[in-house]
C-alpha positions as CSV (number, residue, x, y, z in Angstrom):
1,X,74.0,99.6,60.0
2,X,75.4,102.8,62.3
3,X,77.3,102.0,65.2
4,X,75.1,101.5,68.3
5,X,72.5,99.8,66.7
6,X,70.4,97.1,66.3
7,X,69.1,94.7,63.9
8,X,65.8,96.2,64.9
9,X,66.9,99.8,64.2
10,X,67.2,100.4,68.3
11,X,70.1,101.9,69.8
12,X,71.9,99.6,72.1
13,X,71.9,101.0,76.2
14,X,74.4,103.1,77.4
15,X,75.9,99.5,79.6
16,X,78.7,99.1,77.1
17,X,80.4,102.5,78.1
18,X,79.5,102.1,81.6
19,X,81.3,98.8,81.4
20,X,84.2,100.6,79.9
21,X,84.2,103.2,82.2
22,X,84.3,100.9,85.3
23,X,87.0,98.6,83.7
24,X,89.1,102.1,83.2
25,X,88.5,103.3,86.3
26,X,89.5,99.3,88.3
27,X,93.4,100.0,86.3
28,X,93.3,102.6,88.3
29,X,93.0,100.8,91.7
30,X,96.9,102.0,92.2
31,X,95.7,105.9,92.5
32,X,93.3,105.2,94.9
33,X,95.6,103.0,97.5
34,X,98.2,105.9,96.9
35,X,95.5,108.3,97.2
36,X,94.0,106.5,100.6
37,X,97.7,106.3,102.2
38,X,98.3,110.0,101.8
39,X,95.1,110.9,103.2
40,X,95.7,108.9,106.0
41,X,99.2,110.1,106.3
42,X,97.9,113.5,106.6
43,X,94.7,113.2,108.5
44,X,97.0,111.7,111.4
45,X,98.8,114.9,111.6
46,X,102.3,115.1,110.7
47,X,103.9,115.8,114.6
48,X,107.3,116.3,112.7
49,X,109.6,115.6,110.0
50,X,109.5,112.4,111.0
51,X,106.3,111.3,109.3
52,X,107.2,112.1,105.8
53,X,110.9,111.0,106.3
54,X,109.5,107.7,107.0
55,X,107.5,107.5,103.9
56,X,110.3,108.8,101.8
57,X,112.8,105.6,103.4
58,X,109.7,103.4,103.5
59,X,109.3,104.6,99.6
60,X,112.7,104.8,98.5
61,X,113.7,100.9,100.2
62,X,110.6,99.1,98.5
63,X,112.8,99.8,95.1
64,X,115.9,98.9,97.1
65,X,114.2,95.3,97.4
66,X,112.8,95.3,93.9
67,X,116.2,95.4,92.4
68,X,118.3,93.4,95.4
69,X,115.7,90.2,94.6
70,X,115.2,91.0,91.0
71,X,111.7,90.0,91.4
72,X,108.8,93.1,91.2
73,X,106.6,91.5,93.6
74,X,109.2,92.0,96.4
75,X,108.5,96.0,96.1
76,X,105.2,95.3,97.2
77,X,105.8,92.4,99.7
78,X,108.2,94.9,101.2
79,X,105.5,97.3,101.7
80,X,104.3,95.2,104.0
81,X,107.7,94.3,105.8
82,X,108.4,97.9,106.4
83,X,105.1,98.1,108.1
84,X,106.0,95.3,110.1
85,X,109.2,97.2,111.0
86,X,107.6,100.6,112.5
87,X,105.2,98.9,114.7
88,X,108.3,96.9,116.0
89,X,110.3,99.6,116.6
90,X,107.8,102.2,117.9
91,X,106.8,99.1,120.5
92,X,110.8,99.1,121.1
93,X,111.0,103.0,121.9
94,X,113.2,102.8,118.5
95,X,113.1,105.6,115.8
96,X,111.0,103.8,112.6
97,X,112.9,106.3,110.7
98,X,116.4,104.3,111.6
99,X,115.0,101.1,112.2
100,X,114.2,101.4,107.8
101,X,117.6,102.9,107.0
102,X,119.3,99.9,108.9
103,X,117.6,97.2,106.8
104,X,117.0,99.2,103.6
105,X,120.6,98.6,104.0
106,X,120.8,95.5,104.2
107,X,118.6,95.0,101.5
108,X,122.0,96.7,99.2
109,X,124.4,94.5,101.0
110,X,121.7,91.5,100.2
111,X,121.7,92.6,96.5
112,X,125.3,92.7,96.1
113,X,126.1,89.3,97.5
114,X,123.3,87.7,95.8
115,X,124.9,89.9,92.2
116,X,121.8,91.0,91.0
117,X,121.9,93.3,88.0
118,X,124.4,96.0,89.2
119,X,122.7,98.9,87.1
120,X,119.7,98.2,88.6
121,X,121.3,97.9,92.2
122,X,123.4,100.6,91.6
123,X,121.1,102.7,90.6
124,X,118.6,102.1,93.5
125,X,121.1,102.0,96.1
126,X,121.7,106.2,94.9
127,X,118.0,106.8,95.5
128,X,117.7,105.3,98.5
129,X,121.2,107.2,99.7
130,X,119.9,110.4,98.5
131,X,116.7,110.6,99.7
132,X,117.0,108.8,102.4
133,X,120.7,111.5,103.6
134,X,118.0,114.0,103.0
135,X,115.3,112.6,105.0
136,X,117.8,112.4,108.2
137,X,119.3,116.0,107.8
138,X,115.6,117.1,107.9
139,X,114.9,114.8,111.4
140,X,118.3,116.4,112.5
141,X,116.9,120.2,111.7
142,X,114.3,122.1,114.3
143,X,110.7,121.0,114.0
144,X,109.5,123.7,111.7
145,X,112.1,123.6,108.9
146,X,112.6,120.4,109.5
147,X,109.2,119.3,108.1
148,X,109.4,121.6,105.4
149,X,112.6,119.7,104.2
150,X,110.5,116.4,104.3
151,X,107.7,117.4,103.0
152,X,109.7,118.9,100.2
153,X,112.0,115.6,99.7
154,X,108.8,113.2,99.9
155,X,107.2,115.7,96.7
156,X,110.8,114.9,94.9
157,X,110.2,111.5,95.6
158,X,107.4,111.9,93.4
159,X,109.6,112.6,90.6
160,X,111.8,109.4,91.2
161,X,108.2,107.4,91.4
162,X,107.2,109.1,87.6
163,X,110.8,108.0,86.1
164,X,109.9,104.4,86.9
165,X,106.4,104.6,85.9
166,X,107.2,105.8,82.6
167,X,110.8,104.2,81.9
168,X,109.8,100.6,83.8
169,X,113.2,99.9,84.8
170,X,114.6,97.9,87.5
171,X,112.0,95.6,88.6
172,X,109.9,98.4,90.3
173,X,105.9,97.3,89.5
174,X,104.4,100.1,87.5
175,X,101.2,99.5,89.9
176,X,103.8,100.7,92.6
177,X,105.2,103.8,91.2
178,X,101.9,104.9,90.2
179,X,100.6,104.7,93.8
180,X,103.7,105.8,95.0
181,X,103.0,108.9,93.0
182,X,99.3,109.8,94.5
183,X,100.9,109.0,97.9
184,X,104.2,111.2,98.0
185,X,103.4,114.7,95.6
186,X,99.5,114.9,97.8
187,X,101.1,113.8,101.3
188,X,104.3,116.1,100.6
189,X,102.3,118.9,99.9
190,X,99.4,118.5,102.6
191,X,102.5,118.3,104.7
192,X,104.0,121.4,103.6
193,X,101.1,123.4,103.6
194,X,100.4,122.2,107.2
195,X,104.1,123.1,108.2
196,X,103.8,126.4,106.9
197,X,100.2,127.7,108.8
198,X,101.0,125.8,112.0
């Protein structure tokens, strides 16, 4: 009997690739969230450098907690934490931007007196210095190039989001990185574009 068909000599409805399709497309949810976050990230208007700084510390600390808890949910619980944290600190009058730095910090010290994995710690702890030293020269730079220089450093992000997508290292959820990646390389470039007509 030829694939696709019946006992009766009838080919079966098109409802088993549909079914494939949809079931491809829901391991995909990850794309989408990035996908929706970036959209909204941009369709708010990027004032200043601010806005993608804050992505790229907001980014670069969810890894932070992944590796200082040695548990991958925490990336994604942190998510959430971070969120917590801007609305606090714009309530406050505070720079979210800071307010992120402070306890993305604390999330190092938090690793190394709990002695999770070093590597892992070690190894998060330069992202989240990197990126996040860049993301605070560009807050420190005049509006225009300043939001260049974030938009740039939230599209490198990207590349720091692929590594741990395809090497699965350090506790960091590949559902995370994934989304991570349709947020940062869209926003970052939205962003640049937008900072290069206005």
């Amino acid at each position: 009997m030829l694939p696709g068909m019946t006992t009766h000599g009838t080919t079966h409805p098109a409802h088993a690739s549909d079914g494939s399709l949809l079931r491809a497309l829901a391991r995909r949810w990850p794309i989408a969230v990035g996908l929706l976050a970036a959209a909204a990230s941009v369709l708010t208007g990027p004032n200043s450098a601010a806005d993608p700084a804050l992505i790229v510390v907001i980014a670069a600390s969810c890894y932070v907690a992944a590796a200082a808890f040695a548990r991958p949910w925490t990336a994604w619980a942190w998510v959430g934490v971070a969120t917590v944290l801007v609305v606090a600190a714009r309530l406050l009058d505070v720079s979210p931007v800071l307010v992120n730095v402070v306890t993305g910090t604390a999330l190092v010290v938090l690793g190394v007196v709990r002695g999770v994995a070093r590597h892992a710690l070690r190894r998060q702890t330069a992202g989240f210095v990197g990126y996040g030293l860049v993301a605070l020269v560009a807050l420190a730079l005049p509006a225009g190039p300043g939001l260049v220089l974030a938009a740039l450093t939230l599209m490198a992000h990207g590349v720091w989001d692929l590594w741990h997508l395809r090497r699965h290292r350090d506790q960091v959820p590949p559902a995370l990185a994934e989304a991570c990646i349709a947020l940062d390389v869209p926003a970052g470039l939205a962003m640049l574009v937008l900072a290069v007509l206005v």
